[in-house]
C-alpha positions in Angstrom: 8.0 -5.7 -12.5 4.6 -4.1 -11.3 4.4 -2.1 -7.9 0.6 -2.0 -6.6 0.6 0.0 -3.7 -2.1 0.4 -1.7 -2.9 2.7 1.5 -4.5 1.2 4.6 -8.4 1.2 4.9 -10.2 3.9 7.6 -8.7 4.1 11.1 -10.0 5.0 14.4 -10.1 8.5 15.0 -6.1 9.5 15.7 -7.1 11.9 18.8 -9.8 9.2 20.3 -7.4 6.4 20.2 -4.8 8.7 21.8 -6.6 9.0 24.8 -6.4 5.3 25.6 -3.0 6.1 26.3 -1.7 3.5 23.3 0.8 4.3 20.8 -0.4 5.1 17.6 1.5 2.3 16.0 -1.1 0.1 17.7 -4.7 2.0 16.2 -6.5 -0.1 14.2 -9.2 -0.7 11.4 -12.8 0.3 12.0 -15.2 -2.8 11.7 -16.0 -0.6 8.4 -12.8 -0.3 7.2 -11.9 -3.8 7.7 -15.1 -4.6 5.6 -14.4 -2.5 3.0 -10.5 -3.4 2.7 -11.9 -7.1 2.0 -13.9 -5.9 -0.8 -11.1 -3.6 -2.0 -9.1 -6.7 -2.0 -11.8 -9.0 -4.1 -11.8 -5.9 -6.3 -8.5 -5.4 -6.7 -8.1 -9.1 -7.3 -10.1 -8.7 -10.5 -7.8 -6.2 -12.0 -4.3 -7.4 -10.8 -4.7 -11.4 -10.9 -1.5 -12.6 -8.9 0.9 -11.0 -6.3 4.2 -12.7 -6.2 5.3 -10.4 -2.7 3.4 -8.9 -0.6 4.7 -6.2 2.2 3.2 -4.2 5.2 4.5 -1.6 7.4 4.3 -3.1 10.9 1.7 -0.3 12.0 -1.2 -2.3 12.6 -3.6 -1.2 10.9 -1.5 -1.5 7.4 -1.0 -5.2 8.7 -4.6 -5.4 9.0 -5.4 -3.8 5.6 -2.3 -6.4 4.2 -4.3 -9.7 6.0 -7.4 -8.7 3.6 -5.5 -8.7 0.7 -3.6 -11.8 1.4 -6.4 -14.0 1.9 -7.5 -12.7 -1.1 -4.5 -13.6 -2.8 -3.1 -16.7 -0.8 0.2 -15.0 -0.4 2.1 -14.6 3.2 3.1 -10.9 4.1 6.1 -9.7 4.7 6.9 -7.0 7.2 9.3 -4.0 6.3 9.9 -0.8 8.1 10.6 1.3 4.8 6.8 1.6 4.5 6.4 3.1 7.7 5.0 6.6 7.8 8.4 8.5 8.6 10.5 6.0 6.6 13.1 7.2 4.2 12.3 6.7 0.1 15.8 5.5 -0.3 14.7 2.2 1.8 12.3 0.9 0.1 14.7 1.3 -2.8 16.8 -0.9 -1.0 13.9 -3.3 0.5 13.1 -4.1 -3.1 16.0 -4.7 -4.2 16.7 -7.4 -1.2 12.5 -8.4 -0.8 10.2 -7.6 -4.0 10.4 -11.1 -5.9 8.3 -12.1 -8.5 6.4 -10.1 -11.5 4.0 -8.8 -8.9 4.8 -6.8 -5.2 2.0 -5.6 -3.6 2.8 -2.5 -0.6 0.8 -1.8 2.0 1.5 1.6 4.0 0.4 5.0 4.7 0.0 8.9 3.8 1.5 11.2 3.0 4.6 8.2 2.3 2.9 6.1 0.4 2.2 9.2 -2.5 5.8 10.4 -1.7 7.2 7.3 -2.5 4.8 7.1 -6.0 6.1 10.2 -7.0 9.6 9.3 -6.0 9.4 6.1 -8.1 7.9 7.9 -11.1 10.2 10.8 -11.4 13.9 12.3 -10.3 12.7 15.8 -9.8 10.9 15.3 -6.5 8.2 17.9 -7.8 5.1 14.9 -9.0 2.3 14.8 -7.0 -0.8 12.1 -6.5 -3.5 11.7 -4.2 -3.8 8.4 -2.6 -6.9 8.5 -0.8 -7.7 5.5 2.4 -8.1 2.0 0.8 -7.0 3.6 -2.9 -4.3 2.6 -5.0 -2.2 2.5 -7.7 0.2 0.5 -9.9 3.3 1.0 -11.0 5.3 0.0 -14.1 9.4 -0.9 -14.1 11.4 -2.4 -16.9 13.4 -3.8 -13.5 13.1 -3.8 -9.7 11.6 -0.7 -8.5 14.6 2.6 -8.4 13.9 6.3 -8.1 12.6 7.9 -11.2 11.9 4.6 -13.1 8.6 3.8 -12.9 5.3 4.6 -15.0 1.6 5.2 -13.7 -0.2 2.6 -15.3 -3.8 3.7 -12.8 -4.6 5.2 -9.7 -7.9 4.4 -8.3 -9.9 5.7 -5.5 -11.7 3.2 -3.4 -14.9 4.0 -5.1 -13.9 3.3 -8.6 -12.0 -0.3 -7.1 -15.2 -1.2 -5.2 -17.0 -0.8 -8.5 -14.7 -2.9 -10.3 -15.9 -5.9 -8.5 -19.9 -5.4 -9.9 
């Protein structure tokens, strides 16, 4: 099975949207970064043909960043709060075992959980480290469902090497 996971796309300023008095859960894309998670998507498309699942944290703007790619890919999306920020590792463990069908699941969350949860996948010490910038991402390699300390880094992209991907 292949894991692509893949951060949300730029955010209002965290401080601004704070002094509208709404929860954070609710901030959401820029106009830019809605833009440029549709190319991302179109971009990504090129490299990972098909997604068989795709997931979201419920924060908005990861649900926002998920709509992008799943009109790219004609594929519903599936809400889950092991990709929330504060989640625990151990549930997405368990999400997948339950949710990620197919050859394919696509994740769509946030930092620093999203590069936790990479390095979680990829090794049992706890001590790997990656950098998964807004609108980046990377795949991941399992002989099986998705368990801690069986995966393999098969790329990590930033959003500039994706966006160049689609020229």
């Amino acid at each position: 099975m292949k894991l692509l996971i893949v951060r949300h796309g730029q955010a209002g300023d965290r401080e601004q949207f704070a002094a509208t008095g709404q929860p954070d859960e609710l901030r959401p894309l820029t106009k830019e970064g809605a833009r440029e998670m549709k190319n991302i998507a179109r971009a990504l498309h090129r490299v990972v043909p098909a997604i068989d699942t795709l997931a979201a944290s419920p924060l908005v703007r990861a649900r926002q960043t998920a709509e992008a790619i799943a009109k790219e890919y004609d594929v519903p999306i599936v809400e889950t709060d092991s990709l929330e920020p504060d989640s625990r590792l151990a549930d997405f463990e368990a999400w997948a075992r339950r949710g990620a069908k197919g050859d394919v699941t696509a994740v769509v969350g946030h930092e620093p959980h999203l590069s936790s949860l990479a390095a979680w996948l990829l090794g049992n010490s706890g001590d790997a480290r990656i950098e998964l910038k807004k609108a980046g991402a990377c795949l991941l390699d399992f002989d099986a469902l998705p368990t801690r300390g069986s995966g393999t880094l098969r790329w990590l992209l930033s959003p500039g090497v994706i966006r160049r991907l689609r020229e």
